[in-house]
C-alpha positions in Angstrom: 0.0 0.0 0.0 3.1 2.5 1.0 4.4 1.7 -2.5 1.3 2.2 -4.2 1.1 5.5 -2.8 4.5 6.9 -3.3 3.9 5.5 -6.9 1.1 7.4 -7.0 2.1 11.0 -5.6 5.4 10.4 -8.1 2.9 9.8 -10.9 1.0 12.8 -10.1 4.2 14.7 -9.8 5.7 13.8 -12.7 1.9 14.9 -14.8 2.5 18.2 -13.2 5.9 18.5 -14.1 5.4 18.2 -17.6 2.5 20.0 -18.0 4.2 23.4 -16.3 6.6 22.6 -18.4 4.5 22.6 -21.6 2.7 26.2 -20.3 6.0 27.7 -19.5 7.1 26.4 -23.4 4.0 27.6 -24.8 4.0 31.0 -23.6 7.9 32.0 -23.9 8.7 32.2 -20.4 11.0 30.3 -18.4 12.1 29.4 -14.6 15.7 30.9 -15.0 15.6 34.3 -13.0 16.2 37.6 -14.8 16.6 40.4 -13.7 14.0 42.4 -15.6 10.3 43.4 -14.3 8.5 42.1 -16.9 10.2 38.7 -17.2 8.1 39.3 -13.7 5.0 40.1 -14.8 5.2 37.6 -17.9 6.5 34.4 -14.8 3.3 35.8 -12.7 0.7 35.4 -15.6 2.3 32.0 -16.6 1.2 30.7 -13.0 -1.9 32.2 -13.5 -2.4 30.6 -16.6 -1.0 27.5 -15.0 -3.2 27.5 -12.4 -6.5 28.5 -14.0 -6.7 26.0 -16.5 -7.8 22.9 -14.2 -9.6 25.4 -11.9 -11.5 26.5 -15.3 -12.5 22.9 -15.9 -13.6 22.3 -12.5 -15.7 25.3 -12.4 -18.2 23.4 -14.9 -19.6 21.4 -12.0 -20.7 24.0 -9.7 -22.1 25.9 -12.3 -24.5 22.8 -14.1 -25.4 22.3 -10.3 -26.3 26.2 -9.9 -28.0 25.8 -13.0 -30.0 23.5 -11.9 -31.5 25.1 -8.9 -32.0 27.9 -10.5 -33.0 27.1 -14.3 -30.1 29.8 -15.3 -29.2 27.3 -18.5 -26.4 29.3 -19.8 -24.1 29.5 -16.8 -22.4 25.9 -17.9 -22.3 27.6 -21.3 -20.0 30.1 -19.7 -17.9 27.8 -18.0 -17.5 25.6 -20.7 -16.1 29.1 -22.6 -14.2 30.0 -20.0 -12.6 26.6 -20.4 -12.4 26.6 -24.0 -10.7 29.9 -24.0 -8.1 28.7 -21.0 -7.0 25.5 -23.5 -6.5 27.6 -26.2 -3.6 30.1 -24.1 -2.2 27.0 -23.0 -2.3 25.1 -26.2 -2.0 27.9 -28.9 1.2 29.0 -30.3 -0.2 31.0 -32.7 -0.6 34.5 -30.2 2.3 36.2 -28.2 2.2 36.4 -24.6 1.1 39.6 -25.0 -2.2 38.9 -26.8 -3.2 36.1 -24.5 -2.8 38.1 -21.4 -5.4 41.0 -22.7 -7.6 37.8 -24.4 -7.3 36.4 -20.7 -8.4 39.2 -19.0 -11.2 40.9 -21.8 -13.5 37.7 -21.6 -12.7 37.7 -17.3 -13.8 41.0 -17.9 -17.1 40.0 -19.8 -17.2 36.7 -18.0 -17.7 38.9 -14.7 -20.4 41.3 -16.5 -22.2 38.2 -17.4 -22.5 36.9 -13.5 -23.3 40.3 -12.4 -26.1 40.4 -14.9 -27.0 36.5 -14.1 -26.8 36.5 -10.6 -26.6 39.9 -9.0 -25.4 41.0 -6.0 -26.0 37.4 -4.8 -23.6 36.4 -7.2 -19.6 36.5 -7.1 -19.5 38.8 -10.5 -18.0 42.1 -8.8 -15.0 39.5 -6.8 -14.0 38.5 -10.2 -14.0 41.6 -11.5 -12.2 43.4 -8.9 -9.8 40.6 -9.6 -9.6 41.2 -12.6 -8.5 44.7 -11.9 -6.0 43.4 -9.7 -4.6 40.9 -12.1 -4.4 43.7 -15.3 -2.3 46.1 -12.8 0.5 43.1 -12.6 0.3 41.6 -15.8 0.4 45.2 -17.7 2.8 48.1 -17.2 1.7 50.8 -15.0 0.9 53.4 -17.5 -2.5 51.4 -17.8 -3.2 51.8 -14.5 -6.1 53.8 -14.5 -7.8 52.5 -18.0 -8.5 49.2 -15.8 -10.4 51.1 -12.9 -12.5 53.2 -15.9 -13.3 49.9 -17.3 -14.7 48.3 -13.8 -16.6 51.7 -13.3 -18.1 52.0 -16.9 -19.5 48.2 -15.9 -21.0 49.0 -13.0 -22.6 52.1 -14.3 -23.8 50.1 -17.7 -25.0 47.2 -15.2 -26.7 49.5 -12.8 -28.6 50.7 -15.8 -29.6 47.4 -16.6 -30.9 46.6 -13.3 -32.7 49.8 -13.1 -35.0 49.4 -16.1 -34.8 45.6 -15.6 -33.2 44.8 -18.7 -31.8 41.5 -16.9 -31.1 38.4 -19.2 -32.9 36.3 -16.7 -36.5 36.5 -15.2 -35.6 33.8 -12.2 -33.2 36.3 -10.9 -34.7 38.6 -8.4 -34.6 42.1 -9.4 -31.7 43.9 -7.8 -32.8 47.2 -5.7 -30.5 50.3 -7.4 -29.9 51.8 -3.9 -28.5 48.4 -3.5 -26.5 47.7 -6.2 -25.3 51.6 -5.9 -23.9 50.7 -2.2 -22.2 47.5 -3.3 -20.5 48.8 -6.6 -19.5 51.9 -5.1 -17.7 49.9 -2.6 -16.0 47.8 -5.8 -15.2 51.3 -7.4 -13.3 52.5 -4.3 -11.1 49.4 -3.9 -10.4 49.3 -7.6 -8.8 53.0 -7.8 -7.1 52.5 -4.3 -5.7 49.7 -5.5 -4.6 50.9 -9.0 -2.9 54.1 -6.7 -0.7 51.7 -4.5 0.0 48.6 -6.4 1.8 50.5 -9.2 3.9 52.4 -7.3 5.2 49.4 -5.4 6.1 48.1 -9.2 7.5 51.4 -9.7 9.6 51.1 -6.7 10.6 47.2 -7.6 11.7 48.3 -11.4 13.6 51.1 -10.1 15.6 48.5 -7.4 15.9 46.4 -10.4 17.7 48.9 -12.6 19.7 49.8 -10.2 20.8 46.5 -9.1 21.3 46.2 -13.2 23.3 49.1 -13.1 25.6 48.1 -10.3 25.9 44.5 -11.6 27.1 45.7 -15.0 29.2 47.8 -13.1 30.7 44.7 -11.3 30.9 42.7 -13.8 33.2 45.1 -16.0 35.3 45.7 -12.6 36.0 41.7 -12.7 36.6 41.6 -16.2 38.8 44.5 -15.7 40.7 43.0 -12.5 40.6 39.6 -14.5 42.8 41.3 -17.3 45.0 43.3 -14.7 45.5 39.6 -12.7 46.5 38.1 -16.2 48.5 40.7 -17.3 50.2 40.7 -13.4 51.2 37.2 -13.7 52.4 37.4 -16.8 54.8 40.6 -15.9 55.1 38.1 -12.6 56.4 35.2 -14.9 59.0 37.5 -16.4 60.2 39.1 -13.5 61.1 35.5 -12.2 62.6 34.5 -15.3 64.3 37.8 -15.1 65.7 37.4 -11.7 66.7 33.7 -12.5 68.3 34.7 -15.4 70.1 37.8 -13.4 70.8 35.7 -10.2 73.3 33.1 -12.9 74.6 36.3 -14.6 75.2 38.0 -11.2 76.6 34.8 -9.5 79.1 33.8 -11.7 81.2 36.5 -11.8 81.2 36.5 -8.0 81.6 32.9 -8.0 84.8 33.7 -10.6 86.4 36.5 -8.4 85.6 34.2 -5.1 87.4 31.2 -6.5 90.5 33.4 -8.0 91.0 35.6 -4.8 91.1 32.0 -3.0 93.6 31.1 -5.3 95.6 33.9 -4.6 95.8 34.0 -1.1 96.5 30.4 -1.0 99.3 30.4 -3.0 101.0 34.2 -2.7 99.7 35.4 0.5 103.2 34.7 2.0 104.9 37.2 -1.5 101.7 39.6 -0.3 102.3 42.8 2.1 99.6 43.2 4.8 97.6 45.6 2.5 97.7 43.3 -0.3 96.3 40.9 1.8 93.3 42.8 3.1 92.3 43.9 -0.2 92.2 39.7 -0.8 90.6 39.4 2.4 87.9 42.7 1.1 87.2 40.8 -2.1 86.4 37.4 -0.9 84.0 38.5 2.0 82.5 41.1 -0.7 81.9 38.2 -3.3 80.7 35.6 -0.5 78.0 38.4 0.1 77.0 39.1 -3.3 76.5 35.2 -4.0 74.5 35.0 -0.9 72.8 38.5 -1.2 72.0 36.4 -5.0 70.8 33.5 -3.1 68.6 35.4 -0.5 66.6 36.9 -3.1 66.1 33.6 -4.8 64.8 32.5 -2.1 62.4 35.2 -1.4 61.5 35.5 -5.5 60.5 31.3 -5.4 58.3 31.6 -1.9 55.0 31.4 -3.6 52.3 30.3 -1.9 52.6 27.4 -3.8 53.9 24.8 -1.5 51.9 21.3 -0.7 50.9 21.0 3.3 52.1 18.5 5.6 52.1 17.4 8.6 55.3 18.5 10.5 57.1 17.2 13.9 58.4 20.9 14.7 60.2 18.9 17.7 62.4 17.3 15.2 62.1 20.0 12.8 64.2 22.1 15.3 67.0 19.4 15.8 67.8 19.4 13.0 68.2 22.8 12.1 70.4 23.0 15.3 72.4 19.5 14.0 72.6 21.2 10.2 73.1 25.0 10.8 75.3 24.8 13.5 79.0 23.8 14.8 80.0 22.0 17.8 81.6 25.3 19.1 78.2 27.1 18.5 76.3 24.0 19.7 78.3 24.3 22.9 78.1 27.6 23.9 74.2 28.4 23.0 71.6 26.8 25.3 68.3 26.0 23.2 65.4 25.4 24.8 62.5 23.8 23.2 60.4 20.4 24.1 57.0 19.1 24.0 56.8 21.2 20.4 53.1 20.2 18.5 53.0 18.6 15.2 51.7 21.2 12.5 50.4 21.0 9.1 52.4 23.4 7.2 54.4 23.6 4.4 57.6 22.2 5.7 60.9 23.8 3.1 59.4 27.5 4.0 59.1 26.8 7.5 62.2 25.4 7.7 63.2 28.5 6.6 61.8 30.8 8.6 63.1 28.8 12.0 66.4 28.8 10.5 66.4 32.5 9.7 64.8 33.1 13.0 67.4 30.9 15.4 70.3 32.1 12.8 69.6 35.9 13.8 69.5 34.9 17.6 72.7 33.6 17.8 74.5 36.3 15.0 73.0 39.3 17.4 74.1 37.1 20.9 75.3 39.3 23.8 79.0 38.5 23.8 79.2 39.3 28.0 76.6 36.3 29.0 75.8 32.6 27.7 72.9 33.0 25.0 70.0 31.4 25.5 67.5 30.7 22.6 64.4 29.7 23.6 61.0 28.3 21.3 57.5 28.8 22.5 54.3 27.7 21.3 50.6 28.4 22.3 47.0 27.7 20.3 43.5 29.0 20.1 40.8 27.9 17.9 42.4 28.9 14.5 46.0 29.8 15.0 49.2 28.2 16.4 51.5 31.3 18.3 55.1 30.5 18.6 57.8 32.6 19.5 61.7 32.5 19.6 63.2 34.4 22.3 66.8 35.4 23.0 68.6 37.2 25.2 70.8 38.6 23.1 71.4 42.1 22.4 68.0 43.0 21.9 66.5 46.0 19.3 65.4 49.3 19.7 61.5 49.3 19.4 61.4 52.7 16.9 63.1 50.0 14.4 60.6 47.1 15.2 58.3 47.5 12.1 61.5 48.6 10.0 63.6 45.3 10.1 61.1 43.5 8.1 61.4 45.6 5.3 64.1 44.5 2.4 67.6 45.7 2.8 66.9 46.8 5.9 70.1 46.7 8.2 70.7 48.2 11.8 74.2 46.9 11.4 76.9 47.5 8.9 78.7 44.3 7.3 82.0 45.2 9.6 80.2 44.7 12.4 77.4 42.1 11.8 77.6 40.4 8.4 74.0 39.8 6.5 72.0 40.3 3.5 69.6 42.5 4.6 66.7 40.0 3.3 66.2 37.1 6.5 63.8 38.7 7.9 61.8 40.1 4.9 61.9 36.1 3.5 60.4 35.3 7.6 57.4 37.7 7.3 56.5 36.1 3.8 56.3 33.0 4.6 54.4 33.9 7.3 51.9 35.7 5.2 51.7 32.7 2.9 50.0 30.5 5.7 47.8 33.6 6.8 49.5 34.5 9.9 51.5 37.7 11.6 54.7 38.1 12.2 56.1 40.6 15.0 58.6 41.6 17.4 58.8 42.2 21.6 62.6 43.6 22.3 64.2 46.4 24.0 68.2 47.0 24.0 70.2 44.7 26.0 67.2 42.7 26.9 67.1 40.7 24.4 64.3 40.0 21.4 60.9 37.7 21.1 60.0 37.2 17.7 56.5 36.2 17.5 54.3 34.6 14.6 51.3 32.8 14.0 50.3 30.2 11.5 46.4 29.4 10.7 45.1 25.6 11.2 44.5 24.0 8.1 
């Protein structure tokens, strides 16, 4: 029995289905939402239409058994027009949506006159054709407004006539009293003018959101058209800058590489013929060209740190051992306490991160305060979203007017005779930090050492 009923309602869907689907062919209109007010008014009729068809046919009954009772004979005629006319919008696609609205709502209009006339006040004439009033205000454009109120009003006058000198179609009909049929139209009139005052002006209001919204979307569209061209044309210029810099970083590397390897040379073999001057111009050029190939390097590195990397899941414990093990000497090892344990496993992309540890620990130990034993210390806290470390020193510390600076490229508080470096480590940290949506800052004062603090978003 469950089956048969499910069969049933999915029978009875399906009919339904298909048949909106033949109105909605036949009269040009579809479900797929635009934008303008009458694609509006034409969807609204098209459910009228939809919905007055069967309602049409089912209308026959009541009014055969009406005419029964009351010997009015032509009242199944009506319906059976009514019905007749409703196949044909549905069926017919010979007229434009157009015609079939004002052939839908001229014969309501004379359908209605004809129940006044047949049935009286008694009768549901002036409900139709206040409807019908209402319907013509959304299926036409507001300019008409007013011709559809006339219409109802020239009716009821023409009707009122008829009563009066008892012109009616039907003898079985009780005469209507004109006071009467004065206090009931009048009533009809009033609603019918009110109503063609306010419901326009609420279109009026709707079509003027709707162009605007128009206006604004065409507006947006052409900015993302316009931002989609600028993002193409950005990674193209982005494409060549890389290859540029590749291409530069070889042709700049070599010849440092070349003067590196000859000034070795030389103060290998002839550093002994050499006077102490000779030798420090040697000295000069090597630790110049060891800085341009790693000033070359640096920027590589900073050029290739696209957000591009794959995620992971990273042991940050063992991450940090072996930056220690790999970046560091026994010497160094010795004399630099590092403090770290019970560090969480992250999903992160793990060569960046490496990086930025390594530039981070690196910079601890170059800026060390020579008169005490350095301690470098890693922290790590959570919330909902992001991981917080830190890596804190107590090394010489920074003044906090240059906090914000030192992130910037090239940006040294140190000359190279003092504190060798590219200028880039940190620039290269707060990248990669940006790259897995997190901050990067700093909490140091002058011989009190420096906390460098980041976060990193959960995957």
């Amino acid at each position: 029995m469950v089956i048969f009923f499910k069969n049933s309602i999915q029978f009875i869907v399906n009919i339904v289905t298909r048949y909106k689907a033949h109105v909605f062919d036949v009269l040009g209109v579809s479900d797929n939402v635009n934008e303008d007010l009458n694609y509006w008014r034409n969807i609204t009729f098209a459910y009228a239409v939809l919905i007055g068809a069967p309602l049409s046919l089912i209308a026959i009954i009541p009014g055969i058994y009406y005419s029964y009772l009351t010997g009015i004979t032509s009242l199944p005629i009506y319906d059976v027009l009514a019905f007749g006319l409703m196949c044909f919008i549905t069926l017919s696609r010979s007229a434009s949506i157009l015609v079939k609205k004002y052939l839908l709502v001229g014969s309501t209009f004379i359908f209605s006159t004809i129940l006044i006339l047949a049935l009286g006040v008694s009768g549901p004439g002036l409900l139709y054709l206040y409807v019908c009033v209402l319907a013509s205000l959304i299926f036409f454009s507001h300019n008409t407004r007013w011709f559809w109120s006339f219409l109802g009003t020239v009716i009821c006058l023409v009707t009122g006539v008829v009563f009066h000198l008892d012109l009616g179609p039907h003898s079985s009909v009780p005469p209507v009293n004109l006071k009467q049929w004065i206090a009931v139209s009048s009533n009809f009139i009033f609603l019918s003018f009110f109503t063609s005052a306010m419901i326009p002006h609420l279109f009026i209001g709707i079509e003027r959101l709707v162009n605007k919204n128009k206006i604004l979307l065409e507006g947006l569209n052409n900015e993302q058209e316009e931002l989609e061209r600028l993002n193409t044309k950005l990674s193209k210029r982005n494409e060549e800058l890389e290859a540029f810099v590749h291409a530069a970083s070889h042709d700049l590397k070599e010849p440092a590489r070349v003067i590196h390897s000859f000034m070795s040379l030389l103060k290998a073999k002839y550093s002994t013929d050499l006077d102490e001057k000779a030798n420090s111009y040697v000295d000069h050029s090597l630790k110049s060209s060891k800085r341009m190939m790693q000033l070359v390097d640096d920027l590589l590195v900073y050029m290739n740190l696209e957000n591009k990397n794959e995620y992971e899941n990273i042991d940050l414990e063992e991450l940090i051992t072996d930056i220690v093990l790999l970046n560091f000497g026994d010497k160094e090892i010795d004399s630099v306490e590092f403090i770290y344990a019970n560090l969480p496993t992250i999903k992160a992309a793990k060569i960046p991160l490496t990086i930025l540890f390594t530039n981070l620990i690196s910079n601890a130990v170059k800026y060390a305060c020579p008169s005490k034993t350095l301690k470098v210390e890693i922290l790590f806290s959570e919330s909902d979203e992001y991981w917080r470390f830190a890596v804190k020193d107590n090394g010489i510390g920074i003044d906090p007017a240059y906090h914000h600076s030192i992130f910037d490229m090239f940006y040294r508080l140190h000359s190279q005779k003092e504190i060798e470096g590219s200028g880039i480590g940190l620039a290269i940290c707060k990248r990669i930090v940006n790259n897995h949506h997190g901050t990067i800052g700093l909490i140091s004062e002058p011989k009190k050492g420096s906390e460098f603090v980041f976060t990193i978003r959960k995957s």
